[in-house]
C-alpha positions as CSV (number, residue, x, y, z in Angstrom):
1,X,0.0,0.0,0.0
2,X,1.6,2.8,-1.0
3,X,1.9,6.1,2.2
4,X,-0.7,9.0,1.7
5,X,1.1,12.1,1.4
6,X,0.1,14.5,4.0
7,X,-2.4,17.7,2.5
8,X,-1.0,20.8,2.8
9,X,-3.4,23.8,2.5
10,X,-1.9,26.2,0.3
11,X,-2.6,30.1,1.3
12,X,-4.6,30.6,-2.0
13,X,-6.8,27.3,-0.6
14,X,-6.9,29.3,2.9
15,X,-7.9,32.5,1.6
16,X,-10.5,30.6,-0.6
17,X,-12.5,29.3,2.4
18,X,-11.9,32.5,4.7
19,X,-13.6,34.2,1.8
20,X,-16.5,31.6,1.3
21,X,-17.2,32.4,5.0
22,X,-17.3,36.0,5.2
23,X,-19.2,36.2,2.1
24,X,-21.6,33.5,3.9
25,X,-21.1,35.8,7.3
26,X,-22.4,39.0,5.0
27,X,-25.3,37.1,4.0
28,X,-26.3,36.4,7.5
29,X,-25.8,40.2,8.2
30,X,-27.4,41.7,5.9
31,X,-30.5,39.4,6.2
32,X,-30.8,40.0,10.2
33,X,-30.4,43.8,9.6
34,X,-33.4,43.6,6.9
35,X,-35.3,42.0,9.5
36,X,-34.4,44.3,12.3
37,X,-35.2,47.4,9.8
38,X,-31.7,48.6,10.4
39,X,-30.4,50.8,7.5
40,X,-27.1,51.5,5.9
41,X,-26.5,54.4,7.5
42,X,-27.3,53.4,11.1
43,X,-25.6,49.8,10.1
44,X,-22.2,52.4,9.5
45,X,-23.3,54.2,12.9
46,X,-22.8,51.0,14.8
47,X,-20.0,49.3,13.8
48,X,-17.9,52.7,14.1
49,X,-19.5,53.2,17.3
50,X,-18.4,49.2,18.3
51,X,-15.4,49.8,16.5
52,X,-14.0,53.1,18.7
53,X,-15.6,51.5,21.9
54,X,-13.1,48.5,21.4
55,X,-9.9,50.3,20.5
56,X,-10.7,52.5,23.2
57,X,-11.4,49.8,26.0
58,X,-7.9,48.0,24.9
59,X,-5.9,51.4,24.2
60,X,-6.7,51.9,27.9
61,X,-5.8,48.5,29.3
62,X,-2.4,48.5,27.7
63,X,-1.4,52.2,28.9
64,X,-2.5,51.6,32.3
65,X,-0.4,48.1,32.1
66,X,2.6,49.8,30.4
67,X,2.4,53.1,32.3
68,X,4.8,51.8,35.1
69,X,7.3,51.0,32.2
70,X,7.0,54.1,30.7
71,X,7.7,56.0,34.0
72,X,11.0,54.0,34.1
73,X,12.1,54.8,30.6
74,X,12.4,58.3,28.9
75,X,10.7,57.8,25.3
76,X,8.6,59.9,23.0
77,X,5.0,59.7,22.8
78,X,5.5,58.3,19.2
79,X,7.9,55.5,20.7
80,X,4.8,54.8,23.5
81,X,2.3,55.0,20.9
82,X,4.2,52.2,18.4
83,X,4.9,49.9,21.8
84,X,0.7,50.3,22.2
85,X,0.1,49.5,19.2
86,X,2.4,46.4,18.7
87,X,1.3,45.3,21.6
88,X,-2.6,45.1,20.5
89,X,-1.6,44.0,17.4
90,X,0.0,40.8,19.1
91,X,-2.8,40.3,21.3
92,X,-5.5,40.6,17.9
93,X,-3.4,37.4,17.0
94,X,-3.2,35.3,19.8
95,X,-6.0,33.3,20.9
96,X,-8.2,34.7,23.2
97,X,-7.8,33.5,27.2
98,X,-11.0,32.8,29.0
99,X,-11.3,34.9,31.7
100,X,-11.8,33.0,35.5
């Protein structure tokens, strides 16, 4: 019997299927907002509401976390504001931890 090569997803294949399920995601949306009588422009309204809510809440967790680090190092506001950002970005990608 001849050994089964393993299957490797390539990133076009990835891609492929992330964009079957947004597209499939979008449906979904669109058809609950229809329902709900939400329109475009208060659809826009909330997710830019959702959206500033969320930077806002994790902007504020990472300077209150980093603000003892700050204090003990003299950098810009630019450098503080690229370590806050980096630092979100990295936490976008990991997976999130259930909190207790």
């Amino acid at each position: 019997m001849a050994e089964k090569m393993p299957r490797f997803m390539t990133n076009a294949t990835v891609i492929k299927a992330l964009a079957k399920v947004f597209a499939f995601q979008a449906i979904e949306i669109d058809l609950l907002r229809a329902r709900a009588g939400i329109s475009d422009a208060d659809w826009k309204a909330l997710k830019t509401e959702a959206f500033k809510k969320t930077y806002a809440k994790q902007r504020a967790f990472y300077e209150d976390r980093l603000t003892g680090a700050f204090a003990l190092e003299r950098i810009s506001q630019s450098e503080r504001e690229t370590r806050l950002l980096e630092l979100w970005l990295r936490q976008s990608e990991e997976p999130p931890k259930e909190e207790p």
